[in-house]
C-alpha positions in Angstrom: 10.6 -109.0 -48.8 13.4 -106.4 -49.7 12.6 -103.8 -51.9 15.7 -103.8 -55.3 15.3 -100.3 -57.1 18.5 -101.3 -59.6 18.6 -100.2 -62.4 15.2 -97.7 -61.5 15.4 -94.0 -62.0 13.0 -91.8 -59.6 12.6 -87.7 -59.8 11.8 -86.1 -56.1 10.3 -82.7 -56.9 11.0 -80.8 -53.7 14.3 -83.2 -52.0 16.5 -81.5 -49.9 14.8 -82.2 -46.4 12.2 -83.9 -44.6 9.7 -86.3 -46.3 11.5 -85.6 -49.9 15.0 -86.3 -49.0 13.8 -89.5 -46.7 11.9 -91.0 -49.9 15.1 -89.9 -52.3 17.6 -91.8 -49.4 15.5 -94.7 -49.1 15.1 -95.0 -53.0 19.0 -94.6 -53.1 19.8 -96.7 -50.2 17.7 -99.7 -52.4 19.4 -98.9 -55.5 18.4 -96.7 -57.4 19.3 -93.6 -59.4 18.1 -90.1 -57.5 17.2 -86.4 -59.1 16.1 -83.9 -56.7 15.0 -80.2 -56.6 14.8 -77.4 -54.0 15.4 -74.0 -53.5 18.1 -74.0 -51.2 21.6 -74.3 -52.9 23.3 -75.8 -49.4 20.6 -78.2 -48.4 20.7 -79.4 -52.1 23.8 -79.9 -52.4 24.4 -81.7 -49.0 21.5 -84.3 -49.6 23.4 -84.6 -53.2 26.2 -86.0 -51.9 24.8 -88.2 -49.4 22.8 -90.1 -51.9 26.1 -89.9 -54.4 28.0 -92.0 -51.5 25.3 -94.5 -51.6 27.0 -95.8 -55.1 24.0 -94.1 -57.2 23.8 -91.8 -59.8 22.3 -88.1 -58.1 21.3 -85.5 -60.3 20.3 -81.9 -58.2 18.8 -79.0 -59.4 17.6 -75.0 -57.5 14.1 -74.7 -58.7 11.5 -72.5 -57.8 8.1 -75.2 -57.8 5.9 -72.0 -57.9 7.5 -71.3 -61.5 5.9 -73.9 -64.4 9.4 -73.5 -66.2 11.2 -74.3 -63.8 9.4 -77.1 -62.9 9.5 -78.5 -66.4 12.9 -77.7 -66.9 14.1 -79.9 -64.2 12.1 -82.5 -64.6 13.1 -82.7 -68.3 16.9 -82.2 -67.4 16.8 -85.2 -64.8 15.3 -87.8 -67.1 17.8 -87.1 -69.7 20.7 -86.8 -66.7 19.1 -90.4 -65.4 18.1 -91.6 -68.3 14.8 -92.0 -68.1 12.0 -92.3 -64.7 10.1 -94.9 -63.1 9.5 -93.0 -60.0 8.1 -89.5 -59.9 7.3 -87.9 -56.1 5.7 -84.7 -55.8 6.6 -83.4 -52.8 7.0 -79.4 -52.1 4.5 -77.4 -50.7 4.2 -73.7 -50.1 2.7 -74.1 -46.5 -0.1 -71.4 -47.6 -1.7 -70.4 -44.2 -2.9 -67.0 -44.7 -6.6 -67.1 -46.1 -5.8 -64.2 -48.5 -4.6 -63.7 -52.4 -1.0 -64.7 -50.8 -1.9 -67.8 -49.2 -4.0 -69.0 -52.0 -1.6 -68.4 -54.7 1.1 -69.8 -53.3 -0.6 -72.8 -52.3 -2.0 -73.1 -55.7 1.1 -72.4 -57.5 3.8 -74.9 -55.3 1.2 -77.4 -54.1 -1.6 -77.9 -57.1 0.1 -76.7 -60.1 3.6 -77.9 -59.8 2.2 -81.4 -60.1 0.5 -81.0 -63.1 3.3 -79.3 -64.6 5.9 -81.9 -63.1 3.4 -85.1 -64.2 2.9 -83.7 -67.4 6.3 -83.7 -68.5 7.9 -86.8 -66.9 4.7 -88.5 -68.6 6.3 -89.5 -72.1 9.1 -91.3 -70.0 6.7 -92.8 -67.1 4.6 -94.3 -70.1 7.5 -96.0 -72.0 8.8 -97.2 -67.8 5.3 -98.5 -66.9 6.4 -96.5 -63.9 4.5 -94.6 -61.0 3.5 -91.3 -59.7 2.8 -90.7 -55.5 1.2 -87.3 -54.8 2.1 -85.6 -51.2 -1.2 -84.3 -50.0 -1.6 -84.0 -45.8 -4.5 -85.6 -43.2 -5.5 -81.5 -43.1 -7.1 -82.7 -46.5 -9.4 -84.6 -44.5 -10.7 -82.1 -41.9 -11.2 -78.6 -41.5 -8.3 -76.9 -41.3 -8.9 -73.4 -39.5 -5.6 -72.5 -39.6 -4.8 -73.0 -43.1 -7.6 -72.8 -45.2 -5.6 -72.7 -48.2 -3.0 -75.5 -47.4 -6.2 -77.8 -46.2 -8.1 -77.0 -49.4 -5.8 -77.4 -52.1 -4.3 -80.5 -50.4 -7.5 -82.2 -50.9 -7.6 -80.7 -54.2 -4.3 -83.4 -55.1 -6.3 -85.9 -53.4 -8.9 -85.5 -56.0 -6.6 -85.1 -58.9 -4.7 -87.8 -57.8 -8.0 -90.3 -58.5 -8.3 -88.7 -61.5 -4.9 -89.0 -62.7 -4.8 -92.7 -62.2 -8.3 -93.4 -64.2 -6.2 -90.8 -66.9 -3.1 -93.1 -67.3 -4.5 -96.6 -66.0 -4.2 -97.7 -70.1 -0.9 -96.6 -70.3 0.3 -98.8 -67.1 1.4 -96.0 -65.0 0.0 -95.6 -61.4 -0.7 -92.7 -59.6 -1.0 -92.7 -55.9 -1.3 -90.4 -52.9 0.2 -90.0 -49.2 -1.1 -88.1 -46.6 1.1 -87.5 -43.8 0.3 -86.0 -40.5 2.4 -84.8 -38.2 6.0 -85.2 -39.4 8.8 -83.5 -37.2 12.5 -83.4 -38.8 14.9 -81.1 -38.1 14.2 -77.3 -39.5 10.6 -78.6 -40.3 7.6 -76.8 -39.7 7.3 -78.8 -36.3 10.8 -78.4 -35.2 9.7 -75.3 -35.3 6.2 -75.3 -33.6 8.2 -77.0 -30.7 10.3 -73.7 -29.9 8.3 -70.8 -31.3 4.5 -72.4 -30.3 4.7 -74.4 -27.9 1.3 -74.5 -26.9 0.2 -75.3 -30.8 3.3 -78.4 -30.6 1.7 -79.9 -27.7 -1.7 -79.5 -28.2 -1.2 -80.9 -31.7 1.5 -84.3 -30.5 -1.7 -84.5 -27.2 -4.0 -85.2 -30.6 -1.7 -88.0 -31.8 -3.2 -91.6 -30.4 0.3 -92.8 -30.7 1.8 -90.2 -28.3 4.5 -88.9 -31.0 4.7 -87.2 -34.3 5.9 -89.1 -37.1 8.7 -89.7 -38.9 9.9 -88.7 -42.3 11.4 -92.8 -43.2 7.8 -93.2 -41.9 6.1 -91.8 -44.6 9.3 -92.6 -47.2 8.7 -96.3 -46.2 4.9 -96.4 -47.4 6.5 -94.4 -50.7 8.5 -96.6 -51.8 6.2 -99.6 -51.6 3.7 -97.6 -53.6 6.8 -97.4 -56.0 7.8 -100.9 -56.1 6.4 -104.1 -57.2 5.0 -104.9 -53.9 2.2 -102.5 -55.4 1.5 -103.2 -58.6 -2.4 -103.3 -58.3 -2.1 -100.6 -56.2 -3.1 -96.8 -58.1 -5.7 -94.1 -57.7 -5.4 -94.4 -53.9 -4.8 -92.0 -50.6 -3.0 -93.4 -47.6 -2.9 -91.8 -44.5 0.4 -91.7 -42.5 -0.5 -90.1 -39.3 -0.6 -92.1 -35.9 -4.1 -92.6 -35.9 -3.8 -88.1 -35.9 -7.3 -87.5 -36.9 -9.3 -90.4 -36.2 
């Protein structure tokens, strides 16, 4: 069954690469009008223009997540550029590793807080669109992550809010959903990376994978958008790993 976004209006809240601008060029590519956010002007403006050729409106927007303004701000400024939201993704995270006042903080700010800022305002319009929420946590939720404390802790921290979000808002008809991807390489990603500048953490890590690869951004866009489409309208308050089997 084909997914039709027509006439559907979705906010990306950190969209310029990777798993943000796969789920805002999927949403596009199926109809759908596109606002996005990131810090970097270029990026931004590239991944503006590619979902603008797919026929759809595309609103973009610099934004520092870590700032509650900003956040607000741009969410506020896309639903009136769209006209309205069915489809909120919050995406961005700080990458906290360091298990200090840094790490925390920035974790905290980009990974926790910009979601409750970002839900919080789109809320008015998702109410009136019976429309949908998916939370970006990680499988590093799931386990003990050693080498980001932080990231691992506050990840399952939007697993939790998540659940709670969608017993919140289950009266008003909006859902509220998480993904939690594992391994994801893309180019300039955090594995593209790994793959050059830790080798020996790349192939440990992909020797992990059952499947024998990392994933895919589309991968975890594809399991997005279903959680955004009709396909999934009984579907809210739940986390879904996309990982490979990573973990298991």
């Amino acid at each position: 069954m084909q997914i039709d976004f027509k006439g559907k209006k979705a906010i990306v809240c950190g969209g310029s690469r990777g798993i943000g601008k796969a789920i805002a060029v999927g949403f596009a590519r199926a109809g759908g009008d596109v606002a996005i956010c990131a810090r970097d002007p270029k990026a931004l403006e590239e991944t503006r223009a590619e979902l603008a050729a797919l026929g759809v409106k595309a609103h973009a927007a610099s934004a520092d997540l870590a700032q509650g303004d900003a956040v607000r701000g741009f969410v506020r400024d896309s639903i009136k550029a769209l006209g309205g939201v069915d489809f909120l993704v919050n995406n961005a995270s700080a990458f906290g590793s360091t298990d200090d006042d840094k790490g925390w903080t920035s974790n905290l700010a980009v990974d926790m807080l910009s979601i409750v800022h970002a839900t919080q305002e789109a809320l008015p319009a998702l109410k009136k669109a019976q429309g949908s929420v998916v939370n970006i946590s990680s499988i590093s939720a799931l386990h003990p992550a050693g080498r980001q404390p932080p990231y691992g802790a506050i990840k399952a921290a939007v697993i939790h809010y998540t659940v709670t979000q969608a017993a919140m808002y289950a009266k008003d008809k909006v859902r509220v959903n998480c993904i939690a991807p594992g391994s994801i390489e893309f180019p300039g990603g955090v594995w593209d990376r790994r793959k050059t500048d830790n080798p020996a953490l790349y192939n440990a890590t992909l020797n992990s994978i059952p499947f024998g690869r990392m994933g895919h951004a589309e991968e975890v866009a594809n399991v997005a958008l279903f959680l955004a489409s009709p396909l999934a309208s009984w579907v809210t308050g739940q986390s879904i790993a996309v990982a490979g089997g990573q973990g298991l």
